[in-house]
MARBA-3410 file (N, C-alpha, C, O; in Angstrom, 1 decimal):
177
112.4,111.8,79.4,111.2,111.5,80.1,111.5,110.5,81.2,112.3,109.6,80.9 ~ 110.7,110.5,82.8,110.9,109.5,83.5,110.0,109.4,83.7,109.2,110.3,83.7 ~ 109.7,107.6,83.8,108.0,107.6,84.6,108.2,106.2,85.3,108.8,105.2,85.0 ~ 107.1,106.6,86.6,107.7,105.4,87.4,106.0,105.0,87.5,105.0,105.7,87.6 ~ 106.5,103.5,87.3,105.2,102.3,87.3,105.1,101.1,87.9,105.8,100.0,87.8
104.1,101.3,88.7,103.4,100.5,90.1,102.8,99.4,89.6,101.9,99.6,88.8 ~ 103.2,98.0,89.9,102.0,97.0,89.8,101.8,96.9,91.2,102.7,96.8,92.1 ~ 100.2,96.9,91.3,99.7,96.5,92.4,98.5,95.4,92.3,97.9,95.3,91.2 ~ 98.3,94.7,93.0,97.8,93.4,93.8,96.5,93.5,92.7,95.6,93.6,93.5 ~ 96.1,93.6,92.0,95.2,93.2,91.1,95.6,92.0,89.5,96.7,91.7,89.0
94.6,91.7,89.2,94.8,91.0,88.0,95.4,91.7,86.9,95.1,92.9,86.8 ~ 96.4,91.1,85.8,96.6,92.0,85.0,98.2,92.5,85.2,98.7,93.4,84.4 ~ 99.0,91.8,86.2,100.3,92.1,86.3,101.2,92.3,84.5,102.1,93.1,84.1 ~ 100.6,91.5,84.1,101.4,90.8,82.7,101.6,92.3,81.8,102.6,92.4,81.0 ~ 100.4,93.5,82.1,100.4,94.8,81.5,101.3,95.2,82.1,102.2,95.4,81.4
101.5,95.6,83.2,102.2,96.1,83.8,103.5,96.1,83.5,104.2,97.0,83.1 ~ 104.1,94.5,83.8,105.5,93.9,83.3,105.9,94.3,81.7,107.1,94.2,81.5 ~ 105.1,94.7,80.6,105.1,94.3,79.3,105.3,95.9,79.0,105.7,96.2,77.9 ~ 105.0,97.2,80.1,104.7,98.4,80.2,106.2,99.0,80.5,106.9,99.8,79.9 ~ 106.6,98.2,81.6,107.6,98.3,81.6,109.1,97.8,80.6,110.0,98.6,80.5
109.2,97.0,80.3,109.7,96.2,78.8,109.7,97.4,77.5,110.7,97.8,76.9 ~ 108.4,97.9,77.4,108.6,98.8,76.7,109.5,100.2,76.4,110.4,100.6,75.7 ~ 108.7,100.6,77.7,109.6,101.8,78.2,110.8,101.9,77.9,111.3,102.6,77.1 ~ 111.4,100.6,79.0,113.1,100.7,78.8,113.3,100.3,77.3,114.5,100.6,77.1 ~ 112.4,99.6,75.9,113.2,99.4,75.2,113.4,100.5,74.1,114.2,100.4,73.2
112.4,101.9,74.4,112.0,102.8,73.9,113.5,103.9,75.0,113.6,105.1,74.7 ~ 114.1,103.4,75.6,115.3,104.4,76.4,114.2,105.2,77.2,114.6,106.4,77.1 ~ 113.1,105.0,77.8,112.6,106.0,78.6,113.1,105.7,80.0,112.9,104.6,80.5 ~ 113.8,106.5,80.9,113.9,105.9,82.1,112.5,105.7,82.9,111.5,106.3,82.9 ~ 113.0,104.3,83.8,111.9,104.0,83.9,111.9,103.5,85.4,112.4,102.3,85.6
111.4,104.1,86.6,111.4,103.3,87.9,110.2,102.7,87.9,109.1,103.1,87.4 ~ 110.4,101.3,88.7,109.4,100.1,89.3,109.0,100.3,90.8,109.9,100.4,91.6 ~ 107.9,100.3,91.2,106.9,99.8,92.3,106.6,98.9,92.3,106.0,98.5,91.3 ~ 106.7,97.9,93.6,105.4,97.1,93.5,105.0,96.4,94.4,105.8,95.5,94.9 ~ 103.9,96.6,94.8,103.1,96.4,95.9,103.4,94.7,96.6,103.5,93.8,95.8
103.4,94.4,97.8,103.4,93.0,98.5,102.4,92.1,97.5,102.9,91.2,96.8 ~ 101.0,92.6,97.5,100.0,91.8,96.6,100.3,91.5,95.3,100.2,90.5,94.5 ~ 101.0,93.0,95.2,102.0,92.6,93.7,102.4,91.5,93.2,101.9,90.7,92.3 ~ 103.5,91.4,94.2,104.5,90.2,94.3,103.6,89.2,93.9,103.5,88.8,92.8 ~ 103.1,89.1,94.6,102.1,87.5,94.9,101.5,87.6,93.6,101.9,86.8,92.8
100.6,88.2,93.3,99.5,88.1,91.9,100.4,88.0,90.5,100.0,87.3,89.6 ~ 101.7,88.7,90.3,102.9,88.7,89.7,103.6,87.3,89.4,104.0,86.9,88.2 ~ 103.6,86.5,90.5,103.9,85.1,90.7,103.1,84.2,89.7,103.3,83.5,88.7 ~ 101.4,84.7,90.9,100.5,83.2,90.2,100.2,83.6,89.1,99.1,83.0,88.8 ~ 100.5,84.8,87.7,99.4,84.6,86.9,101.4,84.6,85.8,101.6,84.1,84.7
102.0,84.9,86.3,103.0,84.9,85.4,104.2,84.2,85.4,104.9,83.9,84.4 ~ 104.5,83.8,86.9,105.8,82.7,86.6,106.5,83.5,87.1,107.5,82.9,87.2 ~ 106.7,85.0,87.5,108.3,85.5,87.9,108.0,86.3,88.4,106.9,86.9,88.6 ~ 109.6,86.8,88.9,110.0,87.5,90.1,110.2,88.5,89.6,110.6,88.4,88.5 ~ 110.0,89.9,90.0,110.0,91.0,89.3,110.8,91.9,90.4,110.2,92.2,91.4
112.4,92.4,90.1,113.1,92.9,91.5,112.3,94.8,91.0,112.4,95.4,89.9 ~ 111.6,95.2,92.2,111.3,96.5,91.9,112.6,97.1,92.4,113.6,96.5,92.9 ~ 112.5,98.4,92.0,114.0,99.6,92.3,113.7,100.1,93.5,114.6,100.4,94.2 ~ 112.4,100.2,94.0,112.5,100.4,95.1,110.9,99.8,96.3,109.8,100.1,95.7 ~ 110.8,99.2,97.3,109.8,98.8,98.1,109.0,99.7,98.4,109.4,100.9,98.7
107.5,99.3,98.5,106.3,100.1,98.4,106.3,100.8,100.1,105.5,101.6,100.4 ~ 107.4,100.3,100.9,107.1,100.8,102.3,109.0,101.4,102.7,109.7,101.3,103.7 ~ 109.3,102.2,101.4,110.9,102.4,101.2,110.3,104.1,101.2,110.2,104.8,100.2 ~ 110.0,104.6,102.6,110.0,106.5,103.1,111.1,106.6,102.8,111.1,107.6,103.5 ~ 112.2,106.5,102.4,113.4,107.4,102.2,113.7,107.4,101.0,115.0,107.5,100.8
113.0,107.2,99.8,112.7,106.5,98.5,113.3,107.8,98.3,113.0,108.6,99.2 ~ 114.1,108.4,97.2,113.4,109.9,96.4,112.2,110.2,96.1,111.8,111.4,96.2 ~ 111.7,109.4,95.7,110.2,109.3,94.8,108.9,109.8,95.8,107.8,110.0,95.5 ~ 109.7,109.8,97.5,108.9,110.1,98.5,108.4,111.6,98.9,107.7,111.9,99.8 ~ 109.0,112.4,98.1,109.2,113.7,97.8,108.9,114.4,96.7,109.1,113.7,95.7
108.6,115.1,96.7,107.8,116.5,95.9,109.1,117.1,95.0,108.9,117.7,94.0 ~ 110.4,116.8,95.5,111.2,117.5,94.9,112.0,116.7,94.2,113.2,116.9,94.0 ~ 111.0,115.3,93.8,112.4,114.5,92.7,111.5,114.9,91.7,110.5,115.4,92.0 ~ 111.8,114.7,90.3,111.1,115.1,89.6,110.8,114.0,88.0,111.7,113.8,87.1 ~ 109.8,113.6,88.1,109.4,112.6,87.6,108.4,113.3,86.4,107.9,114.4,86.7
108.0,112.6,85.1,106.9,113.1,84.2,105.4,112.1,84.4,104.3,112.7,84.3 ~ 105.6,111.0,84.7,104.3,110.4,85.0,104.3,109.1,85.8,105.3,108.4,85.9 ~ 103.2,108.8,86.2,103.2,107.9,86.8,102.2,106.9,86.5,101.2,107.5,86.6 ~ 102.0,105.7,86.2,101.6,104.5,85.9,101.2,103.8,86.9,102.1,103.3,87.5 ~ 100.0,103.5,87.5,99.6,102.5,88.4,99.0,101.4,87.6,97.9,101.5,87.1
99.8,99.9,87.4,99.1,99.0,86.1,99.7,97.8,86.6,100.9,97.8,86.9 ~ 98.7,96.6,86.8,97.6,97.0,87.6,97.0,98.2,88.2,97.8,99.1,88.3 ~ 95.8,98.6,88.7,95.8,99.3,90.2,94.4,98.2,90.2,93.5,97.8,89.5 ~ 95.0,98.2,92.0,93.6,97.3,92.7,92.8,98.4,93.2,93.3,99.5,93.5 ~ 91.6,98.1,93.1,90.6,98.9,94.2,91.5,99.1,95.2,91.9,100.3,95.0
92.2,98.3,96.4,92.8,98.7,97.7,93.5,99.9,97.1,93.0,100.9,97.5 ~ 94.2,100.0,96.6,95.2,101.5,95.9,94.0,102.1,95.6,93.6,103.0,96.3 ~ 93.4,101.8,94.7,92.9,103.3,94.3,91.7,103.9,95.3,91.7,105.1,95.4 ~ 91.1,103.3,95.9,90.7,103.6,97.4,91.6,104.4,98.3,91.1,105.4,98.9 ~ 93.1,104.1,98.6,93.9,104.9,99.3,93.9,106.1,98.8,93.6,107.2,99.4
94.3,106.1,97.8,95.0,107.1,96.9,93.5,108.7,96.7,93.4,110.0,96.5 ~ 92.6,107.4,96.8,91.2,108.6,96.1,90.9,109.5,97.2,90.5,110.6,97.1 ~ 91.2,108.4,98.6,90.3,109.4,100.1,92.0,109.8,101.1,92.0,109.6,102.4 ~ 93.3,110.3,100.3,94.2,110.8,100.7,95.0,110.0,101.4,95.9,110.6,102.1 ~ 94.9,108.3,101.4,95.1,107.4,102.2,96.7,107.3,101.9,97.0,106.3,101.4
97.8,108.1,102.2,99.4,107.7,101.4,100.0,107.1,102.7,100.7,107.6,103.5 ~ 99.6,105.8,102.8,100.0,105.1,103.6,101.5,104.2,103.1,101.9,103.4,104.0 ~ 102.3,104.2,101.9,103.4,103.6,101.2,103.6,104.2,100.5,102.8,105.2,100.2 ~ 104.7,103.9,99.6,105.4,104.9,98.8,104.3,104.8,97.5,104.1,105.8,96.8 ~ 103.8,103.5,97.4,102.9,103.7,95.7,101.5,104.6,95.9,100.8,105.1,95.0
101.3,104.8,97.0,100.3,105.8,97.3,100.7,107.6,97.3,100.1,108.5,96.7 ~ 102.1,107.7,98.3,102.4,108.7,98.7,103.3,109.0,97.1,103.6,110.2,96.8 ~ 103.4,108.4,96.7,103.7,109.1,95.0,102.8,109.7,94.1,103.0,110.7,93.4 ~ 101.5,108.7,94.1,100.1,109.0,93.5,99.5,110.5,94.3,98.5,111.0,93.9 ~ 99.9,110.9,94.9,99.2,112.0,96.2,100.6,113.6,95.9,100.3,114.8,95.6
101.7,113.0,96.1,102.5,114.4,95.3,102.1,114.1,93.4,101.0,114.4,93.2 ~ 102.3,113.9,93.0,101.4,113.4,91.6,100.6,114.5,91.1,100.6,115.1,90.1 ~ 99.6,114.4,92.6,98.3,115.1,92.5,98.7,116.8,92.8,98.2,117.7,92.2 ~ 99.4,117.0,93.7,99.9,117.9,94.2,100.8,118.9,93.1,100.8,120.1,93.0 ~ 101.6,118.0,92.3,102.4,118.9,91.5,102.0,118.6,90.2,102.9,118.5,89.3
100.6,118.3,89.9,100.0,118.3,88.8,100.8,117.3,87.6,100.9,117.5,86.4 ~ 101.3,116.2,88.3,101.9,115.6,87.2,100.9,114.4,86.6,100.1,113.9,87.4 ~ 100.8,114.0,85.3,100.2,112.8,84.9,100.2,111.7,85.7,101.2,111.2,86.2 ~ 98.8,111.0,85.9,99.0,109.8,86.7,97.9,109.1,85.8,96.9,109.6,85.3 ~ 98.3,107.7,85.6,97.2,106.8,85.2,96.9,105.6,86.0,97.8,105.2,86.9
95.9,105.0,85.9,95.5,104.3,87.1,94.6,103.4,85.9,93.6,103.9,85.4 ~ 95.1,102.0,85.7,95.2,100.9,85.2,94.4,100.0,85.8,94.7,98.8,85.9 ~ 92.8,100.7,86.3,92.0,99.5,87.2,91.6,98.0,86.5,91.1,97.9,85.4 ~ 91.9,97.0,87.4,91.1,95.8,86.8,90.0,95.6,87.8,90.2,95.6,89.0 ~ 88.8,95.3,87.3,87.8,94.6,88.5,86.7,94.7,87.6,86.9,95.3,86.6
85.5,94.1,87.8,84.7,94.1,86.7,83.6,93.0,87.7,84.0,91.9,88.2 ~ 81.9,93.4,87.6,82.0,94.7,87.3,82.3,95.7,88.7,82.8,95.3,89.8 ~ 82.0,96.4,88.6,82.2,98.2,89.2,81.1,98.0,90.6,80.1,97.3,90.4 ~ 81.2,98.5,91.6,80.4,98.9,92.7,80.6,100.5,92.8,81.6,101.2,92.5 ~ 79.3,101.0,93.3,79.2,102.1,93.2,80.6,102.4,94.4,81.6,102.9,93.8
80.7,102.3,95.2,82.5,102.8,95.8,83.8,103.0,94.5,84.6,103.9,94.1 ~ 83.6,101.6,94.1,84.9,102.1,93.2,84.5,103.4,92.0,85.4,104.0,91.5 ~ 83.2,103.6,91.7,82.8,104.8,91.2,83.0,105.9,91.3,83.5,106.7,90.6 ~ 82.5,105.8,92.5,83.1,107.0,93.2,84.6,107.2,93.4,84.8,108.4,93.1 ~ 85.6,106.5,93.7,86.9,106.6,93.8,87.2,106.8,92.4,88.1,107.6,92.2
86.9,106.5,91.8,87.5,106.5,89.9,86.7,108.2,90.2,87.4,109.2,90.4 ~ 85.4,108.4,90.1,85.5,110.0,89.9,86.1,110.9,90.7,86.3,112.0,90.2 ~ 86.5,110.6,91.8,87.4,111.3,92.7,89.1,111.5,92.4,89.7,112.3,93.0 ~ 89.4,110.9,91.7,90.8,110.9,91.6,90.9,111.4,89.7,91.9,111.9,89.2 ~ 90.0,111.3,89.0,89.3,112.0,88.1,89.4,113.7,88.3,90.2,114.6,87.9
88.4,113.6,89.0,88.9,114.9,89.5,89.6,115.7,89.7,89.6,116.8,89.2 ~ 90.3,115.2,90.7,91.6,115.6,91.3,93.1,115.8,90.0,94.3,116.2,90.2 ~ 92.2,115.0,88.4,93.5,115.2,87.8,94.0,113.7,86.8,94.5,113.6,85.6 ~ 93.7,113.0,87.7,94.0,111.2,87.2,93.5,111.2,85.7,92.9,111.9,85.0 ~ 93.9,110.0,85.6,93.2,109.1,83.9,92.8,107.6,84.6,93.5,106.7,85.0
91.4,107.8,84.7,91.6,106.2,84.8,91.2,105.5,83.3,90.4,106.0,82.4 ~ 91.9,104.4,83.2,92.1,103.8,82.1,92.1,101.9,82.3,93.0,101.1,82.4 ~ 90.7,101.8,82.3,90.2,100.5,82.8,91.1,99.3,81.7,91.6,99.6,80.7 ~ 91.1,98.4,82.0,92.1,97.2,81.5,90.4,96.5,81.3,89.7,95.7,82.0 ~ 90.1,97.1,79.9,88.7,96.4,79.3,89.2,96.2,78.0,89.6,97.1,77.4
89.3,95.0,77.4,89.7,94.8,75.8,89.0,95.2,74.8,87.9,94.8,75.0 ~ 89.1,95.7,74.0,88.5,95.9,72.7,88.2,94.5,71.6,89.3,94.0,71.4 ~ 87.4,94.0,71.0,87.4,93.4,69.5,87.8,93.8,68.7,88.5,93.2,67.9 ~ 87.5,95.1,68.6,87.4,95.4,67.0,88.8,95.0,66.1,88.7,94.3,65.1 ~ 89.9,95.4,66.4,90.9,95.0,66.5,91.8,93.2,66.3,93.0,92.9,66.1
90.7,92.3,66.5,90.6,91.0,66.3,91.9,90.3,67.1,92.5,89.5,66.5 ~ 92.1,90.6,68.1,93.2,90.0,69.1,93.2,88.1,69.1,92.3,87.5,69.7 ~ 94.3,87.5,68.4,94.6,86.5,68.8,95.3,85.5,70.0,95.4,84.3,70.3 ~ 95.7,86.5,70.2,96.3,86.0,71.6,96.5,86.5,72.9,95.8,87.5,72.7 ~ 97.0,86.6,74.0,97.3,87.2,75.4,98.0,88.4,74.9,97.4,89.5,75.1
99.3,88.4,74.0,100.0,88.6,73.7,99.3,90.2,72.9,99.6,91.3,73.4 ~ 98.6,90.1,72.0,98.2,91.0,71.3,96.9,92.0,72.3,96.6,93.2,72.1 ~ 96.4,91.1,73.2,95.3,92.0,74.0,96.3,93.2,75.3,96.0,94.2,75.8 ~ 97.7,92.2,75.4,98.7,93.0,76.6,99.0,94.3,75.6,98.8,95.5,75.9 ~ 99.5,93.8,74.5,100.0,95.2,73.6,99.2,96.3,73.3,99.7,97.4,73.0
97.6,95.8,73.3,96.8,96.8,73.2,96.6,98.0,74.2,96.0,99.1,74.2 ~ 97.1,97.3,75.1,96.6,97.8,77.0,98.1,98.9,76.6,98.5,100.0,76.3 ~ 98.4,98.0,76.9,100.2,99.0,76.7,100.6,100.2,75.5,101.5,101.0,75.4 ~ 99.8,99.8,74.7,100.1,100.6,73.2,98.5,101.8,73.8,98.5,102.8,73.0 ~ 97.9,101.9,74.3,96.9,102.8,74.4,97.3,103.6,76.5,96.8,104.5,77.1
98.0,102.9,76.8,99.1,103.6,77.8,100.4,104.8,77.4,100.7,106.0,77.7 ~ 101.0,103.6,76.5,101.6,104.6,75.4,101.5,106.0,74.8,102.3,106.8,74.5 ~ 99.6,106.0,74.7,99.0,106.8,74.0,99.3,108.2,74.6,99.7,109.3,74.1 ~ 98.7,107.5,76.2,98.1,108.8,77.3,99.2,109.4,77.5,99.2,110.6,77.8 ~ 100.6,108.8,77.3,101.7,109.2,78.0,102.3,110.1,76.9,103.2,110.9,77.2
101.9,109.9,75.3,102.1,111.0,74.4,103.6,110.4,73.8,104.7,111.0,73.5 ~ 103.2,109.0,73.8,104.5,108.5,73.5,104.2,107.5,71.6,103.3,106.7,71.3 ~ 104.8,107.8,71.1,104.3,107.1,69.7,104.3,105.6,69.5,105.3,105.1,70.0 ~ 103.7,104.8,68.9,104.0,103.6,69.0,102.9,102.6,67.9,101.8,103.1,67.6 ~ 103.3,101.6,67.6,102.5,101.1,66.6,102.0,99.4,67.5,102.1,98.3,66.8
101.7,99.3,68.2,101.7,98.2,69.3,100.6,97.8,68.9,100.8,96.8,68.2 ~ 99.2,98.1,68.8,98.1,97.4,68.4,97.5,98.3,67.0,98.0,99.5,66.8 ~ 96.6,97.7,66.2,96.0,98.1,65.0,95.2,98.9,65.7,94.7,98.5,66.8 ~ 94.9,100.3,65.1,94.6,101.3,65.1,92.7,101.4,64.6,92.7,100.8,63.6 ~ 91.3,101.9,65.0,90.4,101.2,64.4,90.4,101.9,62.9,90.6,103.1,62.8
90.2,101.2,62.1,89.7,101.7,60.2,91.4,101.7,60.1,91.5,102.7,59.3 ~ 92.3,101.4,60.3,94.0,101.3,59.7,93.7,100.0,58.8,94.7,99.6,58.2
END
């Protein structure tokens, strides 16, 4: 299995980073994105540098192409600005122009929105890219589950990413387990 995963410029990097961790510790190969805003929101909520495999404005990427062949794709974070591009055809960089062949060759995409709450635009873009095929999978916590720490609410996020991607995993308590 390969799946390549975008943090972009929204809150919530720490899923993303922790998404990735997984992957590789599970042997899935695993390419990184990540957006300029990335960087920066990556920084102030977490303390580190995160080297992606390849820059969100890197056109000669493979990944820029229809004919590399990838199983899914991860946007976690995704900011409104991404998912806005991505919903009204916008493949202005490679984390867009990946989300758009994605769409094209019917491959799995999830889209990891944080914002809260919702305006009717981002509605619309969440049902548009719905549409089109996507999962959006909002970075909203659960209780039931009784999360004590950062630690246990990231595993949740990540262990129900896990889920979509059809990958097995025991990361958070399950409800009635």
């Amino acid at each position: 299995m390969k799946v390549v995963v975008a943090i972009t410029g929204a809150s919530g990097s720490i899923v993303g980073v922790r998404l990735i961790e997984e992957l590789k510790n599970r042997k899935i190969e695993t390419i990184t994105l990540i957006s300029s805003s990335g960087k920066k929101v990556l920084k102030e909520e977490i303390g580190k540098d995160l080297k992606p495999d390849y820059e969100e404005d890197d056109i000669f990427s493979p990944f820029a192409s229809s004919s590399q062949k990838i199983d899914a794709y991860v946007i976690c974070p995704c900011s409104m600005k991404t998912l806005s591009a991505v919903a009204n055809g916008y493949s202005n960089n490679l984390i867009t122009r990946l989300a758009d062949i994605c769409f094209r060759m019917r491959k799995k995409i999830i889209f990891c929105i944080r914002e809260t709450p919702y305006n009717l635009i981002h509605i619309e873009n969440m049902k548009k890219v719905t549409l089109a095929g996507g999962i959006i999978m909002p970075l909203n916590v659960a209780y039931y589950f009784e999360p004590k720490s950062i630690e246990d609410i990231t595993d949740f996020f990540v262990g129900k990413i896990l889920d979509l991607l059809g990958i097995e995993n025991r990361l958070y308590k399950r409800w009635m387990e």
